[in-house]
C-alpha positions in Angstrom: 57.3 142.8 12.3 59.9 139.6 12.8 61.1 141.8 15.9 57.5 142.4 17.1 56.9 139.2 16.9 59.8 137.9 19.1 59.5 140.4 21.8 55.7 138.8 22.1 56.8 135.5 22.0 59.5 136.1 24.6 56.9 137.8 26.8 54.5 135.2 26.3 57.6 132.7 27.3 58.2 134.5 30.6 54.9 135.0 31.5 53.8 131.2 30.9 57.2 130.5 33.2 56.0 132.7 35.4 53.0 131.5 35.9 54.5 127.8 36.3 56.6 129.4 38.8 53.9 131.2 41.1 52.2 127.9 40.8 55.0 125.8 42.2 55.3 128.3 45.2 51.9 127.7 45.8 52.2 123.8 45.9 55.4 124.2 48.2 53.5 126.9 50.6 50.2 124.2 50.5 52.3 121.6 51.6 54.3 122.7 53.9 51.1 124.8 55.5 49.8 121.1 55.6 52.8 119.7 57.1 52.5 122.4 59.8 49.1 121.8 60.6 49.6 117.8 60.6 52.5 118.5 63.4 50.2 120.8 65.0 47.5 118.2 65.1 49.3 115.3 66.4 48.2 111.8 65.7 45.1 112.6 66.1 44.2 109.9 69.1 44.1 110.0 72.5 45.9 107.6 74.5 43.3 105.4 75.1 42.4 104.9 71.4 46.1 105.2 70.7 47.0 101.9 72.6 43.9 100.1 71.4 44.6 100.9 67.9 47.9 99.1 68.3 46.8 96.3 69.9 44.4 95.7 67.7 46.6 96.1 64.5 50.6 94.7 66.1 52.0 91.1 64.8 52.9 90.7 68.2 51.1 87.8 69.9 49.2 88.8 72.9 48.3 92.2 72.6 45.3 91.5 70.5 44.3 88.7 73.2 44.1 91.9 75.5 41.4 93.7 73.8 39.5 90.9 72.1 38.8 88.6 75.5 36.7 88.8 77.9 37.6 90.4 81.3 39.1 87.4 83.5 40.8 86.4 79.9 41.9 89.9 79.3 43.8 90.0 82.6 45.3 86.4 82.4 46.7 88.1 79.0 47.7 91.2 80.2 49.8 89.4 83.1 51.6 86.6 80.4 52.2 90.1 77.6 53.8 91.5 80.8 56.1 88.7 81.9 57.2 87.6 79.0 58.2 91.0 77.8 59.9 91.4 80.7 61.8 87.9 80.3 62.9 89.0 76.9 64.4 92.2 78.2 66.1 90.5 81.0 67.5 88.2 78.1 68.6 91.4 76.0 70.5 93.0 78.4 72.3 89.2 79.1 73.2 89.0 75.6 74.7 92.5 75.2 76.3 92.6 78.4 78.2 89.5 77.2 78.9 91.0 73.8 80.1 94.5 75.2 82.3 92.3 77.5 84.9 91.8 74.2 85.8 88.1 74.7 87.5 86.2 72.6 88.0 82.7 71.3 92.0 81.6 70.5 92.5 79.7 67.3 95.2 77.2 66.9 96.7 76.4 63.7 99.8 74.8 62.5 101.9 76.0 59.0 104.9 74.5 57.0 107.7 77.0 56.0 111.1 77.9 55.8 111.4 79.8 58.9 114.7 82.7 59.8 116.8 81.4 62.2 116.3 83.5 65.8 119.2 85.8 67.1 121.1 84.3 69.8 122.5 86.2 73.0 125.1 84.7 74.5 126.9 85.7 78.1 129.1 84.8 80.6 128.0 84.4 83.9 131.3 86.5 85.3 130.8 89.9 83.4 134.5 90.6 84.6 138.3 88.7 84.2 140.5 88.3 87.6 143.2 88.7 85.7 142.3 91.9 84.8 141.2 93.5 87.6 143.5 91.7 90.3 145.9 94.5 90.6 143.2 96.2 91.4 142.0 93.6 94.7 145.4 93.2 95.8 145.2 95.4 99.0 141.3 94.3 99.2 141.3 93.6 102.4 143.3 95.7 104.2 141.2 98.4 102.4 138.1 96.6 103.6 139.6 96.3 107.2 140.6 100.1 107.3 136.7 100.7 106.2 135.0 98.7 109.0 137.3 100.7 111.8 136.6 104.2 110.0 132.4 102.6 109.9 132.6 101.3 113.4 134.2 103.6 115.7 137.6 105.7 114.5 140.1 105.4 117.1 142.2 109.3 116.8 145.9 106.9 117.4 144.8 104.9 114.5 143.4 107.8 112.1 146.8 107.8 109.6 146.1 104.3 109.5 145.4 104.6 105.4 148.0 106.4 105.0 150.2 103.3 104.2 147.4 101.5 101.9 147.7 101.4 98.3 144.4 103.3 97.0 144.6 102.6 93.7 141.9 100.7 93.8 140.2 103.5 94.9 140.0 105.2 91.8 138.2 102.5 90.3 135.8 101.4 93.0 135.8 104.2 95.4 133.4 103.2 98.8 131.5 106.2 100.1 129.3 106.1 103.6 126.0 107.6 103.3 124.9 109.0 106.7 121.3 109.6 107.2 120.5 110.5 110.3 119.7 113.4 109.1 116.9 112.5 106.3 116.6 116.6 105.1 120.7 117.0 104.8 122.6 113.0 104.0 126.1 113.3 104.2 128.0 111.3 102.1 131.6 110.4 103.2 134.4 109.1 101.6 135.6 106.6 103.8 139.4 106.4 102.5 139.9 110.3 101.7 140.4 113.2 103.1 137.4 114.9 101.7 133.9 114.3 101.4 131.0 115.3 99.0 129.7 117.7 101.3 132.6 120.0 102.2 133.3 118.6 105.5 137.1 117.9 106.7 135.8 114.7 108.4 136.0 111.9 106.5 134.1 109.5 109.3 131.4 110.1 111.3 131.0 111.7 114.5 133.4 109.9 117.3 131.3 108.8 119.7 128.6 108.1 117.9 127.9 104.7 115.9 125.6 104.5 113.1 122.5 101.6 112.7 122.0 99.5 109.6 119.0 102.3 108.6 120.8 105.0 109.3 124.0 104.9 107.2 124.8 103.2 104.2 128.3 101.9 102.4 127.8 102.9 98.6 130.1 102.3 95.5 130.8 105.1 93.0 130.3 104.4 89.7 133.2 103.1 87.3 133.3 104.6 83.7 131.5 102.2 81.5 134.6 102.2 79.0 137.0 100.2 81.6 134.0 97.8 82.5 134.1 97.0 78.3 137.6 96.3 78.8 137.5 94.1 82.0 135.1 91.6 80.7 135.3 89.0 77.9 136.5 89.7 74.5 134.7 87.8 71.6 137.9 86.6 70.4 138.6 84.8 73.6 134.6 83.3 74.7 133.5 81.9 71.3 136.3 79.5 69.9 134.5 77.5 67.3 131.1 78.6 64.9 129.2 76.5 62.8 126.1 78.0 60.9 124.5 74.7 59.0 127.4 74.0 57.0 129.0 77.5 56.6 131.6 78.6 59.1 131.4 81.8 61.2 133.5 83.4 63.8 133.4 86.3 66.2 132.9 88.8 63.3 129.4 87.6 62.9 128.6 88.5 66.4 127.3 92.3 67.9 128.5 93.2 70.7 126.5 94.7 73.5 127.3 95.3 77.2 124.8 94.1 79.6 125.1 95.5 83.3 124.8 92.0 84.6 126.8 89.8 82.9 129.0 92.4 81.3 130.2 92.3 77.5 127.3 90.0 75.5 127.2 88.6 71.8 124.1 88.2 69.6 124.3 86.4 66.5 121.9 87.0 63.9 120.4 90.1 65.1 119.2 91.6 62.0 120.2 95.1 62.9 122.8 95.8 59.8 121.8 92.6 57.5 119.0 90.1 56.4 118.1 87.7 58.9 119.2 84.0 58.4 117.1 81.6 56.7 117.3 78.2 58.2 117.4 75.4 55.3 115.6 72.5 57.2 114.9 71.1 60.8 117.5 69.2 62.8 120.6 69.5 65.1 122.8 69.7 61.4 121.4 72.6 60.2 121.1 75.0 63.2 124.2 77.0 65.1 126.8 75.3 66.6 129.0 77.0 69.2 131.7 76.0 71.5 132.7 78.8 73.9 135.2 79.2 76.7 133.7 80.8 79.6 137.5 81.0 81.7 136.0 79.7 84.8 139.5 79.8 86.4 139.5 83.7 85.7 136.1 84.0 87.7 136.0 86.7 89.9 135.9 85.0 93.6 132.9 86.2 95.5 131.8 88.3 92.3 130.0 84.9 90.7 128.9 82.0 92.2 127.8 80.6 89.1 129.9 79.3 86.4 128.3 78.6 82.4 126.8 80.8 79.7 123.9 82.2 79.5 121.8 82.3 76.4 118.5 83.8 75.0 116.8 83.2 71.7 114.6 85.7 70.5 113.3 87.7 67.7 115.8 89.9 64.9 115.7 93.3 66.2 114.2 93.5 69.7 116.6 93.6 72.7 117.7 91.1 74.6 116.5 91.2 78.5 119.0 88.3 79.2 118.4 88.5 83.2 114.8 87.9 82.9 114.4 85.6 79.9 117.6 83.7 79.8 118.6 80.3 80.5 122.2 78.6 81.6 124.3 75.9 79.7 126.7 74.3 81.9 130.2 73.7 81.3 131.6 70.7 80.0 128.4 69.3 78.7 127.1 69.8 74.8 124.1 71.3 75.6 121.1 70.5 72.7 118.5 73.2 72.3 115.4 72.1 69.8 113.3 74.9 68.6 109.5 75.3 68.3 107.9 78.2 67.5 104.5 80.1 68.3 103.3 83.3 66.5 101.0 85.3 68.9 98.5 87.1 66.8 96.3 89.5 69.2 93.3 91.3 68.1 93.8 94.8 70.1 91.5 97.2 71.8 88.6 96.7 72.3 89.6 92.5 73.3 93.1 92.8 74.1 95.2 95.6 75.8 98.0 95.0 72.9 99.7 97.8 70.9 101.4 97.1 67.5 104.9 99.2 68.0 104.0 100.9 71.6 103.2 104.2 70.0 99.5 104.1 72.0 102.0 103.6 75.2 102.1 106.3 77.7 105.5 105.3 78.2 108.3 106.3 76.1 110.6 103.6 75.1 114.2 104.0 76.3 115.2 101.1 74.4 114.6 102.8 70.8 118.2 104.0 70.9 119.2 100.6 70.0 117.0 100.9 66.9 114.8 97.5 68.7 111.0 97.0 68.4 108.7 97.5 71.3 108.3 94.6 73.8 106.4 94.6 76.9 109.9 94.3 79.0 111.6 97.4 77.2 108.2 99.2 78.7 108.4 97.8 82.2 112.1 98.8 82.6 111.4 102.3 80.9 108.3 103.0 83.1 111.1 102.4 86.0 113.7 104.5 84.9 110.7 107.6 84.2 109.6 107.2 87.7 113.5 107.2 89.0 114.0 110.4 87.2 110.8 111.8 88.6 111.2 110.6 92.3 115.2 110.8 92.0 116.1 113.4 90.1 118.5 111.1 88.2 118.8 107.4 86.4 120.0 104.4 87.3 122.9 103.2 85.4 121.1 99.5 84.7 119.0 101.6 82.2 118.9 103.5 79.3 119.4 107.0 79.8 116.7 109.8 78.4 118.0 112.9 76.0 118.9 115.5 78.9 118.9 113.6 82.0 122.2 112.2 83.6 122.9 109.0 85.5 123.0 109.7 89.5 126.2 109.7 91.2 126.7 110.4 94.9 128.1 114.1 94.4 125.4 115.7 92.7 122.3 112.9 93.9 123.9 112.1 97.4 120.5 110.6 98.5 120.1 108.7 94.9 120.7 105.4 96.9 117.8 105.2 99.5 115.3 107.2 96.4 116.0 103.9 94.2 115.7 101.1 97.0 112.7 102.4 98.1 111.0 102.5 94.3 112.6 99.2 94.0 110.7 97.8 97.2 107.3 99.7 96.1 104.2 97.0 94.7 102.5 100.2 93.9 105.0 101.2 91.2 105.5 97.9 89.6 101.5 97.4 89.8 101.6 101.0 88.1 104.1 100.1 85.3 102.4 96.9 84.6 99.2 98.6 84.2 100.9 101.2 81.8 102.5 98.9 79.5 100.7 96.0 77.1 102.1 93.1 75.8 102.7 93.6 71.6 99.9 92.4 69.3 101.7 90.2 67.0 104.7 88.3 68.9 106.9 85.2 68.5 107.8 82.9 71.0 110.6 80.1 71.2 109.6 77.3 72.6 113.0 75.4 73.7 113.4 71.4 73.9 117.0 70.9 76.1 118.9 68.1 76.4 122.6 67.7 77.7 125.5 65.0 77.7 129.1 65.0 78.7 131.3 67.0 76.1 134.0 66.0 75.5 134.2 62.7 76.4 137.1 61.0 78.6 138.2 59.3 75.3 138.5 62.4 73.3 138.7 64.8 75.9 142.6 65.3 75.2 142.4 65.7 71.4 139.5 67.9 71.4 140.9 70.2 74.0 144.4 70.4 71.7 142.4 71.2 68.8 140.8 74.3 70.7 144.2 75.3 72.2 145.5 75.4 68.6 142.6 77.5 66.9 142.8 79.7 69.7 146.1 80.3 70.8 148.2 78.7 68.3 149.6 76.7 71.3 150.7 72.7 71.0 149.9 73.1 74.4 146.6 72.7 76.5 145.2 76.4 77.0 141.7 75.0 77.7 140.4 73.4 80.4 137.2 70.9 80.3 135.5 73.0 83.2 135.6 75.9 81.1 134.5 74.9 77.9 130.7 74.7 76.4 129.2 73.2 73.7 125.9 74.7 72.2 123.9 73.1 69.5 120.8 75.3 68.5 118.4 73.7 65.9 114.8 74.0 65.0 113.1 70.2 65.6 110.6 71.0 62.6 108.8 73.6 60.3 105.9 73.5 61.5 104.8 76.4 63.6 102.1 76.9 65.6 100.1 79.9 65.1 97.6 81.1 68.2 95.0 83.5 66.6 92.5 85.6 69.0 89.4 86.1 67.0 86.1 87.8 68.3 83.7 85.4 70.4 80.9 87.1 70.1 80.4 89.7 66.9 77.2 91.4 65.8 75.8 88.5 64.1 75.7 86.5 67.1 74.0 89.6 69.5 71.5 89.8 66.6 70.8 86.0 66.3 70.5 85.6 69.6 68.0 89.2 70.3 66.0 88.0 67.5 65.7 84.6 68.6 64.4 85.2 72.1 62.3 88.0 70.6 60.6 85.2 68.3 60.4 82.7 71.5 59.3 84.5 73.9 56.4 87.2 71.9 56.5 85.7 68.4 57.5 89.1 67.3 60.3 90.2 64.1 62.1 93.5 63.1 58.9 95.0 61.9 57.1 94.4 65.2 59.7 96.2 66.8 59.4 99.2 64.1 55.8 99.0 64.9 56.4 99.5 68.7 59.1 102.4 67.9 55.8 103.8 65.9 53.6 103.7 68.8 56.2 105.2 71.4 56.7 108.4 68.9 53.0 108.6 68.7 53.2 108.7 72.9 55.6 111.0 72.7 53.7 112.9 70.2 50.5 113.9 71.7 52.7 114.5 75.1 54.3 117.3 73.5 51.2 119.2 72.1 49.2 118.5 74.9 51.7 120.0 77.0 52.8 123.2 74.4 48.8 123.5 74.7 48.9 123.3 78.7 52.0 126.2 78.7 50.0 128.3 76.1 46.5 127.9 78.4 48.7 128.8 81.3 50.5 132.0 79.8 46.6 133.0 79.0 45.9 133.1 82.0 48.5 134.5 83.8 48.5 137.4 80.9 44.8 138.7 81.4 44.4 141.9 84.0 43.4 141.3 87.3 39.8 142.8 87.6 38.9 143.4 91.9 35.2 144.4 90.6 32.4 143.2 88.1 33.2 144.5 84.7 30.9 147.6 83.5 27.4 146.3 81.3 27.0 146.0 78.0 24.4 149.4 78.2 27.5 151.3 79.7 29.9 150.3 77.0 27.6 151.2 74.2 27.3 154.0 75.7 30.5 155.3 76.4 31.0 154.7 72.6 28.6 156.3 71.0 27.8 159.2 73.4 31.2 161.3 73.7 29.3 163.3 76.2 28.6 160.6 78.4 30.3 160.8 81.5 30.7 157.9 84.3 29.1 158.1 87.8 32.6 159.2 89.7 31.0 157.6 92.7 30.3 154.5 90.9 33.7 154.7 89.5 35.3 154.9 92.8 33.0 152.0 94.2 33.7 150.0 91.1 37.2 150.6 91.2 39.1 151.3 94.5 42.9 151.4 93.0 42.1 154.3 90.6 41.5 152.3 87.4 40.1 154.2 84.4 37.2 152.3 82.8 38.2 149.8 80.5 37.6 150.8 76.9 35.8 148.0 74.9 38.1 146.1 72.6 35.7 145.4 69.4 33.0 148.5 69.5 29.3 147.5 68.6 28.3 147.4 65.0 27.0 151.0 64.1 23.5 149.7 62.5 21.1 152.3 61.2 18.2 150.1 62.8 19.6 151.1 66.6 19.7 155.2 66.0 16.3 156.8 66.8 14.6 158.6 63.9 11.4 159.9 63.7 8.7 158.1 61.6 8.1 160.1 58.5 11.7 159.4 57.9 11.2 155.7 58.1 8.2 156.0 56.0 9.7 157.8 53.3 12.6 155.6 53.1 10.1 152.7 53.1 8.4 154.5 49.7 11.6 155.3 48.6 12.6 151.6 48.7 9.4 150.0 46.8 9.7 152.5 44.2 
């Protein structure tokens, strides 16, 4: 019984589960059958009542003026709903225009801190000693003499002229003549050997025949950058005094670097190997002071025209474009430098074409070998050096040098010269670079305050210069001269810094201010009066759809049905041809009714089969009539 009992229960369990089940399916089906027929439906208006429904029943001022006023009222009303609608769409597409125009405002604030002191870059402007390269000039200009005869015309009495020259500066600074008077095939000549680049015995070109300023060109081989190190300024010999606040410093706290310009270059604080130098507090006795010997009497003559350093300050750990940022100090002056700074703070794409570390560049930064950050001129000389290895087939030596590409030289590139002058002369390719490259989000700038005086003076002039002659040298003698001497005094003037912040002008609060605002001015409308016009357009949109899925149904009706040429047969003949399977049509009628052959149709829905339409005879009727009362 206990087991009976369960098994009942349990079947009474599954069947009231069941039940609640079956009953749940029918809600869902009821519902969504509902649904179905409510889409199938539509709203339920036409347009007509649609639009007067919602003119009747919109916060929006001026639609209810429409229906509720008279006729002369109702189109004064209809003309004002009209313009002013079309006012505050006019306004709209103002207002986001501006916004999708990504201006901004710039923010100036100032901030108190102990700041690190900036690296300093420091140059010659000789990059090269006479003294070490003189043995190399000494025979200059006969060797420059012998070149203009073999470029001119070569005379054949005078062509073991060179014979009796000393060429050793030819190994060092070889002169080659590049002959393009043939553009497909340059010839490059070497205008003090006995053999050229191009296999030819001649080493001038063709007597007889004299070459214009466009058609040939004197070129210098390259020199191995190894014996340019060694020909310019040592450290030991340019900086002969250091002064960081009040610790002393000396070469040994300087990096090396070699610049093509100015040759062997010296950066203090860079921040490549150690922390950056904090500077204690503002003023000229707690910055850098330098005093460096530039040897103006070992200036190269006709090399450089201008004698002093030049410096650059800049950030720790970017590279130093000296050439294009620099500034000169001139010799025997003390040249004061006071330091403001400004931290550039950019907001980026979409405002500002920035880029935090140039990885969104489509430039690859050549400078990264150096282990600098990205700056916009590291990008503009990389973008150069890509398109001279595109266009060239090689790099210029002024550059950094890609992984697999080698520097041109006038054996392997002989036409390397004309490729780079005419990239350097091209506006497209710089306007092309300085599209390509973007300036760095977040950047600080040094702001520099110079002043100079006379250093040293004619009163200490000859004490201070024996001083320097003794650190340097360890001379009693005067080693130093007061035109080649410089005295360098780098300070920040204060602690404050200025900080120049882009920030959005116009953000989403101020599009939504402003759309609601002329919204509200011009209509007296909200939010919800625009939800209530979204309503309505769906509603349009509504009845368009099934009044044109009813159109295309109509339409495939009609194109579905069976073209009939004649009248279709009578009710008589149908009923007929049902119920008597011996009746036969009229074949003459047939072929009258229907000239292409067409069998009659046969009815779709037959007639009812009512005992009331067969003919019986009466007796029969009767007795069913008896059969019934009884």
């Amino acid at each position: 019984m206990p087991t009976a009992a369960r098994n009942l229960r349990f079947a009474h369990h599954r069947a009231i589960s069941g039940w609640y089940t079956a009953g749940a399916t029918m809600h869902v089906k009821k519902y969504l059958l509902k649904g179905l027929h409510r889409l199938q439906k539509g709203p339920g208006y036409s347009y007509k009542e649609l639009l007067v429904w919602y003119c009747n029943n919109t916060n929006t001022h001026g639609p209810k003026r429409i229906i509720c006023e008279g006729p002369k009222k109702k189109a004064l009303w209809l003309l004002l709903t009209l313009l002013f609608a079309c006012l505050v769409c006019w306004q709209w597409g103002v207002f986001i225009r501006t916004y999708l125009g990504w201006e901004v405002s710039v923010a100036l604030s100032l901030g108190f801190k102990t700041m690190d002191f900036p690296a300093v870059t420091l140059c010659n402007a000789s990059p090269f000693q006479y003294s070490k390269v003189k043995h190399l000039l000494k025979d200059l200009d006969e060797l420059m003499e012998a070149v203009l005869e073999r470029i001119v015309a070569p005379e054949p009495g005078r062509a073991n002229a060179s014979s009796t020259l000393n060429l050793t500066i030819w190994n060092h600074t070889p002169l080659v003549l590049i002959d393009e008077r043939d553009l497909r095939h340059p010839v490059v000549l070497d205008l003090l050997g006995s053999n050229n680049t191009n296999g030819s015995a001649s080493g001038s070109p063709a007597p007889g025949r004299t070459c214009s300023a466009q058609e040939c060109k004197v070129a210098m081989r390259l020199v191995p950058r190894q014996e340019l190190v060694a020909m310019g300024y040592s450290a030991q010999r340019m900086i002969l005094a250091c002064l960081f606040g009040t610790e002393p410093c000396s070469h040994r706290n300087f990096t090396a670097i070699f610049y093509p310009y100015y040759g062997n270059c010296y950066i203090f604080n860079w921040g490549m190997t150690e922390k950056a130098l904090p500077s204690a507090n503002p003023g000229s006795e707690f910055g850098l002071k330098l005093v460096l010997d530039i040897g103006q009497e070992d200036y190269v003559p006709f090399l450089a025209s201008t004698a002093g350093a030049r410096l650059l300050l800049h950030e720790q750990r970017t590279y130093p474009f000296i050439r294009e940022e620099g500034i000169y100090a001139m010799t025997g002056t003390e040249t004061s430098i006071g330091v403001l700074v400004d931290k550039l703070q950019r907001m980026g794409e979409p405002y500002s074409p920035c880029t935090v570390n140039g990885s969104d560049v489509a430039v690859q930064n050549l400078y990264s070998d150096y282990n600098t950050t990205y700056s916009i001129q590291a990008c503009l000389h990389s973008c150069f050096q890509d398109h001279m290895i595109h266009n060239c087939s090689c790099g210029h030596y002024l550059y950094p040098l890609p992984r697999g590409e080698r520097y041109c030289n006038n054996q392997d590139f002989p036409d390397w010269a004309h490729c780079y002058l005419d990239l350097r002369m091209s506006v497209a390719l710089r306007e092309t670079c300085i599209s390509m490259c973007k300036e760095s989000c977040n950047d600080t700038q040094y702001k520099m305050t110079i002043s100079m005086a006379d250093w040293p003076s004619e009163a200490s002039e000859d004490w201070i210069l024996h001083v320097l002659s003794q650190e340097r040298d360890q001379s009693p003698n005067i080693t130093v001269s007061r035109n080649g001497i410089v005295k360098l005094n780098i300070y920040f003037q204060e602690f404050n810094y200025r900080t120049i912040e882009e920030s959005a002008a116009n953000n989403i609060v101020w599009l939504l201010s402003n759309l609601g605002g002329q919204f509200g001015f011009w209509m007296g409308g909200s939010v919800l009066c625009l939800i209530e016009f979204g309503e309505i357009i769906i509603d349009f949109l509504w009845i368009t759809i099934i009044r044109l899925v009813a159109f295309l149904r109509s339409l495939r009706r009609r194109r579905a049905r069976a073209p009939c040429d004649s009248p279709p047969p009578t009710v008589a003949e149908l009923v007929e041809a049902h119920t008597n399977f011996g009746f036969q049509p009229d074949p003459a009628s047939q072929a009258e009714g229907y000239p292409n052959g067409q069998p009659l149709p046969i009815p779709g829905t037959p007639p009812p089969n009512y005992d009331s339409l067969r003919l019986q005879p009466l007796d029969t009727i009767e007795s069913d009539s008896e059969g019934d009362a009884i």
